[in-house]
N, C-alpha and C positions, 0 to 999 in steps of 0.2 A: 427288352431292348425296344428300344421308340422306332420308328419311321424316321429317316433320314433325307431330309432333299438332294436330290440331285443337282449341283451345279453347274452352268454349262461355264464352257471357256468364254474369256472375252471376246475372240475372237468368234469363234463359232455364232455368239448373240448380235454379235456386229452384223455377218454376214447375215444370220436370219433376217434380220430386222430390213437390209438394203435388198434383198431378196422379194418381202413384201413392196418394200418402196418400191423398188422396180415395176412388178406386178401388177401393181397400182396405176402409176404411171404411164406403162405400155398398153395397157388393158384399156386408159382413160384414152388415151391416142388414139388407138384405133378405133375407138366408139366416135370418136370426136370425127375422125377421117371418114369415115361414115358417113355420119349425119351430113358431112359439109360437102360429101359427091352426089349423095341422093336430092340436098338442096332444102335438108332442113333447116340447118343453121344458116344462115350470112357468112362469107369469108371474113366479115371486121370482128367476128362475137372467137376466131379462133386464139387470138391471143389471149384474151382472159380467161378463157377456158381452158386452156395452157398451165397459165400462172395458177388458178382454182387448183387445179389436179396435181401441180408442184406442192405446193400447200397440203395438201392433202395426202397426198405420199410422205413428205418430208413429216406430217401429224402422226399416219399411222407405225411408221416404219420406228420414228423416235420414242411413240409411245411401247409398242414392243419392247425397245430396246430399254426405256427407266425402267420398266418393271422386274425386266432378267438380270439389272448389273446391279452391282453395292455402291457405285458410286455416286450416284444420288441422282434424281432424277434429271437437273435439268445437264450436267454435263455427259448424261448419258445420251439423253434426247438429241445434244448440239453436237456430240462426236457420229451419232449417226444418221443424220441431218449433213453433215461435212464428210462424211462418207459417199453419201447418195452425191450431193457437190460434186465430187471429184470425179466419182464416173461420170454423171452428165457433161460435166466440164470435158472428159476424157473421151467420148465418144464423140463430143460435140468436135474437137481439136484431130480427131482420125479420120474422120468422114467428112468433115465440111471444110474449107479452104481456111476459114477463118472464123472466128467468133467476135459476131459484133458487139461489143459491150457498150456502145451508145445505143443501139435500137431495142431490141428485146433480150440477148442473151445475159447482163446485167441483171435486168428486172427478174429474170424466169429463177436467176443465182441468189439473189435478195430474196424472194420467197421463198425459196427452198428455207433459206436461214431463218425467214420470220416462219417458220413451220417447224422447223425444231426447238425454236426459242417457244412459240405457241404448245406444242408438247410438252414440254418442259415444265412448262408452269402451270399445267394441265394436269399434270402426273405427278404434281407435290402436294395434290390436296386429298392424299387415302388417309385414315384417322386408324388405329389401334381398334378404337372402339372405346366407350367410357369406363375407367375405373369403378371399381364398386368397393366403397368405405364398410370396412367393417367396423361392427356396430362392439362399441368398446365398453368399459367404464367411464361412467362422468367423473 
Protein backbone atom coordinates (compact mmCIF):
# COMPACT_ATOMS: atom_id res chain seq x y z
CA UNK A 1 0.00 0.00 0.00
CA UNK A 2 1.45 3.56 -1.07
CA UNK A 3 1.43 6.63 1.29
CA UNK A 4 -1.73 8.62 0.90
CA UNK A 5 -2.06 12.58 1.40
CA UNK A 6 -3.92 13.93 3.61
CA UNK A 7 -6.37 16.49 2.42
CA UNK A 8 -7.48 19.22 4.36
CA UNK A 9 -10.99 20.77 3.94
CA UNK A 10 -11.54 23.88 2.01
CA UNK A 11 -12.46 25.53 4.62
CA UNK A 12 -9.94 24.58 7.17
CA UNK A 13 -7.06 25.93 4.19
CA UNK A 14 -9.10 29.02 3.86
CA UNK A 15 -8.92 29.65 7.55
CA UNK A 16 -5.20 28.64 7.71
CA UNK A 17 -4.14 30.72 5.13
CA UNK A 18 -6.31 34.27 6.66
CA UNK A 19 -4.77 32.97 10.03
CA UNK A 20 -1.19 33.77 8.61
CA UNK A 21 -2.51 36.88 6.86
CA UNK A 22 -3.53 38.18 9.92
CA UNK A 23 -0.25 37.30 11.75
CA UNK A 24 1.40 38.91 9.21
CA UNK A 25 -0.56 41.91 9.36
CA UNK A 26 -0.87 42.44 13.11
CA UNK A 27 2.59 41.50 13.64
CA UNK A 28 3.69 44.26 10.76
CA UNK A 29 1.36 46.92 12.82
CA UNK A 30 2.63 46.84 15.71
CA UNK A 31 6.34 46.83 14.55
CA UNK A 32 5.28 49.82 12.52
CA UNK A 33 3.47 51.34 15.89
CA UNK A 34 6.74 51.07 17.14
CA UNK A 35 9.10 52.48 15.24
CA UNK A 36 6.58 55.58 14.59
CA UNK A 37 6.36 56.24 18.91
CA UNK A 38 9.99 55.83 19.48
CA UNK A 39 10.36 58.38 16.23
CA UNK A 40 11.97 56.13 13.80
CA UNK A 41 9.83 56.35 11.06
CA UNK A 42 8.02 59.92 9.93
CA UNK A 43 4.27 59.79 10.61
CA UNK A 44 3.95 60.40 6.34
CA UNK A 45 6.12 56.77 5.66
CA UNK A 46 2.89 55.17 7.90
CA UNK A 47 0.60 54.67 5.16
CA UNK A 48 2.83 52.97 2.72
CA UNK A 49 4.05 50.88 5.13
CA UNK A 50 0.48 49.87 5.65
CA UNK A 51 -0.26 49.27 1.99
CA UNK A 52 3.52 47.21 1.88
CA UNK A 53 2.31 44.81 4.77
CA UNK A 54 -1.42 44.48 3.11
CA UNK A 55 0.42 43.21 0.11
CA UNK A 56 2.39 41.17 1.88
CA UNK A 57 -0.13 39.34 3.96
CA UNK A 58 -2.57 39.17 1.19
CA UNK A 59 1.05 37.41 -0.84
CA UNK A 60 1.72 35.06 1.82
CA UNK A 61 -1.56 34.14 3.17
CA UNK A 62 -2.91 33.37 -0.83
CA UNK A 63 0.33 31.60 -1.47
CA UNK A 64 -0.53 29.04 1.42
CA UNK A 65 -3.71 28.74 0.34
CA UNK A 66 -2.85 27.88 -4.11
CA UNK A 67 -0.69 25.32 -2.82
CA UNK A 68 -3.30 23.38 -0.30
CA UNK A 69 -6.45 23.72 -2.80
CA UNK A 70 -7.15 21.91 -6.39
CA UNK A 71 -8.53 24.71 -7.67
CA UNK A 72 -5.82 26.21 -9.11
CA UNK A 73 -3.82 28.62 -8.02
CA UNK A 74 -4.80 31.95 -8.90
CA UNK A 75 -8.59 31.54 -7.63
CA UNK A 76 -7.20 30.15 -4.68
CA UNK A 77 -4.89 32.90 -4.09
CA UNK A 78 -8.02 35.74 -4.87
CA UNK A 79 -10.67 33.80 -2.63
CA UNK A 80 -8.20 34.12 0.27
CA UNK A 81 -6.97 37.40 -0.52
CA UNK A 82 -11.19 38.35 -0.48
CA UNK A 83 -11.18 36.46 2.68
CA UNK A 84 -8.56 38.58 4.42
CA UNK A 85 -10.80 41.69 2.55
CA UNK A 86 -13.61 41.06 4.47
CA UNK A 87 -12.38 40.72 7.79
CA UNK A 88 -10.38 43.91 7.41
CA UNK A 89 -13.39 45.51 5.82
CA UNK A 90 -15.21 43.96 8.95
CA UNK A 91 -13.21 44.97 11.76
CA UNK A 92 -12.67 48.16 10.10
CA UNK A 93 -16.93 48.74 9.86
CA UNK A 94 -17.00 47.47 13.97
CA UNK A 95 -14.56 49.55 15.47
CA UNK A 96 -14.34 52.71 13.55
CA UNK A 97 -17.43 55.01 12.74
CA UNK A 98 -16.94 54.66 9.11
CA UNK A 99 -14.59 53.59 6.37
CA UNK A 100 -13.23 56.27 4.25
CA UNK A 101 -13.00 54.86 0.87
CA UNK A 102 -11.75 58.08 -0.77
CA UNK A 103 -8.65 58.44 1.59
CA UNK A 104 -6.77 55.35 2.42
CA UNK A 105 -9.36 52.58 3.31
CA UNK A 106 -10.00 52.10 -0.70
CA UNK A 107 -6.15 51.97 -1.37
CA UNK A 108 -5.27 49.60 1.67
CA UNK A 109 -8.69 47.10 -0.16
CA UNK A 110 -7.02 47.39 -3.74
CA UNK A 111 -3.87 45.99 -2.45
CA UNK A 112 -4.97 43.51 -0.49
CA UNK A 113 -6.46 42.42 -3.97
CA UNK A 114 -3.32 43.37 -6.15
CA UNK A 115 -1.67 40.88 -3.42
CA UNK A 116 -3.68 37.98 -4.15
CA UNK A 117 -3.85 38.56 -7.81
CA UNK A 118 0.40 39.00 -7.29
CA UNK A 119 0.05 35.30 -5.39
CA UNK A 120 -1.71 33.92 -7.80
CA UNK A 121 0.35 34.39 -10.67
CA UNK A 122 3.28 33.74 -8.38
CA UNK A 123 2.07 30.23 -7.60
CA UNK A 124 1.44 29.07 -11.21
CA UNK A 125 4.92 28.74 -12.17
CA UNK A 126 5.91 25.06 -10.07
CA UNK A 127 6.90 22.70 -13.32
CA UNK A 128 6.43 18.68 -12.82
CA UNK A 129 9.82 18.44 -13.56
CA UNK A 130 11.13 17.39 -17.19
CA UNK A 131 10.11 14.20 -18.79
CA UNK A 132 12.70 11.80 -19.75
CA UNK A 133 12.11 10.01 -23.38
CA UNK A 134 12.77 6.69 -23.53
CA UNK A 135 15.17 5.55 -25.76
CA UNK A 136 13.25 3.40 -28.32
CA UNK A 137 13.75 1.91 -31.90
CA UNK A 138 14.54 4.00 -34.78
Amino acid sequence: MGKQQKTSSVWVVLLRSLVVAMILYMGGAAVLALLLVKGVLPETAAFPVLAVLCVAAAVFGGGLCARSLTWGTLPASLAAAALFAAVLLGVGAAFLRGIAWSAHGGVLLLCVAGGGLLSGLLGGGRTKGKRKRKKGKL
